[in-house]
C-alpha positions in Angstrom: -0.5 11.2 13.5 1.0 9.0 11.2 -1.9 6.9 9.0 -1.4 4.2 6.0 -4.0 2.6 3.6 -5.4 -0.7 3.7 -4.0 -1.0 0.4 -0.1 0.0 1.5 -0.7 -1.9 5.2 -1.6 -5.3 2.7 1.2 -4.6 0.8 3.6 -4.7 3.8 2.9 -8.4 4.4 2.5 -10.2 7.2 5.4 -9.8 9.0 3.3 -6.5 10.2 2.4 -6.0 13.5 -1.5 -5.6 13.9 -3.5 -4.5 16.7 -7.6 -4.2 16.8 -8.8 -2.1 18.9 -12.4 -3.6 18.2 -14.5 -5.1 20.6 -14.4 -9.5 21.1 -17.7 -9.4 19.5 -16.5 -7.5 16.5 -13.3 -9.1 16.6 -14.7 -12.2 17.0 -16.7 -12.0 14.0 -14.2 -11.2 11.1 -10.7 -10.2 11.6 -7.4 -9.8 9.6 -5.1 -12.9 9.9 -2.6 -12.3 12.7 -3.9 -9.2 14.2 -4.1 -9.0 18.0 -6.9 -8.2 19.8 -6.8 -5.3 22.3 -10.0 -3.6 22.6 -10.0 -0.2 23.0 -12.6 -0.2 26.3 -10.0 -1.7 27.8 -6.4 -0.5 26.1 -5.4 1.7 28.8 -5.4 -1.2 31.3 -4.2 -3.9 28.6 -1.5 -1.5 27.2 1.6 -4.2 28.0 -0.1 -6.6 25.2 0.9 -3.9 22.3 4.4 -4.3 21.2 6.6 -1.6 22.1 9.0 -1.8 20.0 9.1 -2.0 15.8 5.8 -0.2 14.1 2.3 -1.1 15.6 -0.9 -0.9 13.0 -4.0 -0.2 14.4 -7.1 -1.1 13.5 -10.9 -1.0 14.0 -13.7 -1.1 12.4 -13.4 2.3 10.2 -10.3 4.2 11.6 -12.1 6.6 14.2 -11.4 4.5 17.2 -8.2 3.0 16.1 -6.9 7.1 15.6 -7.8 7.5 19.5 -5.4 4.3 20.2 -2.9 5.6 18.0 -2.6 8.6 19.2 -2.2 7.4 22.8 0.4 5.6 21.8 2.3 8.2 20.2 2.2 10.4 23.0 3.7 7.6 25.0 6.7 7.0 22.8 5.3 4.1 20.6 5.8 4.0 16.4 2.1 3.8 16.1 0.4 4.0 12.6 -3.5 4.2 12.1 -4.9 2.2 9.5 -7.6 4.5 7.6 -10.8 2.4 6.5 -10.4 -0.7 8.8 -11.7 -3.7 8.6 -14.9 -2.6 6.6 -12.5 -1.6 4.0 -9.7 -4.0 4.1 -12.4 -6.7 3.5 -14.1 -4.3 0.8 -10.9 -4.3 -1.3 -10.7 -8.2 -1.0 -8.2 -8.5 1.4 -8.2 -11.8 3.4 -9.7 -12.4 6.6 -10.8 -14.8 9.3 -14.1 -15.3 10.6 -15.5 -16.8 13.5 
């Protein structure tokens, strides 16, 4: 499974394509600009909202549920990349976010 930093992911700008696989509460309460909601209780059914085509980051909280996504994902053709320490990181290295 392919994986990148928060560090790398912010350097990439934001022409990136992010997905959270979060819940609405969580992603509701502080997310990275831009990034798409698709929670993961529900990514099986809502799989035609993640890009399928260019690179697709994805994202939760720490990285554990966002390595189940990307890993389905790979195995069903996408250029999906898991974003080690999530949101908890990326906002612990200063990154910006939105809230509410």
């Amino acid at each position: 499974m392919q994986s990148i930093s928060v560090k790398d992911l912010a350097a990439l700008g934001d022409a990136t394509e992010i997905v959270d696989v979060r819940e609405d509460d969580e992603y509701a309460a502080v997310r990275v600009p831009g990034a798409r909601s698709v929670p993961l209780s529900r990514f099986v059914q809502s799989l035609d909202e993640v890009p399928a085509s260019g690179t697709v980051y994805v994202m939760c909280a720490a990285g554990g549920r966002s390595a189940q996504a990307t890993a389905y994902l790979e195995d069903r053709g996408y250029d999906a990349v898991n974003v080690t320490g999530g949101i908890m990181q990326w906002q612990d290295e200063g990154h910006p976010v939105n809230r509410g």
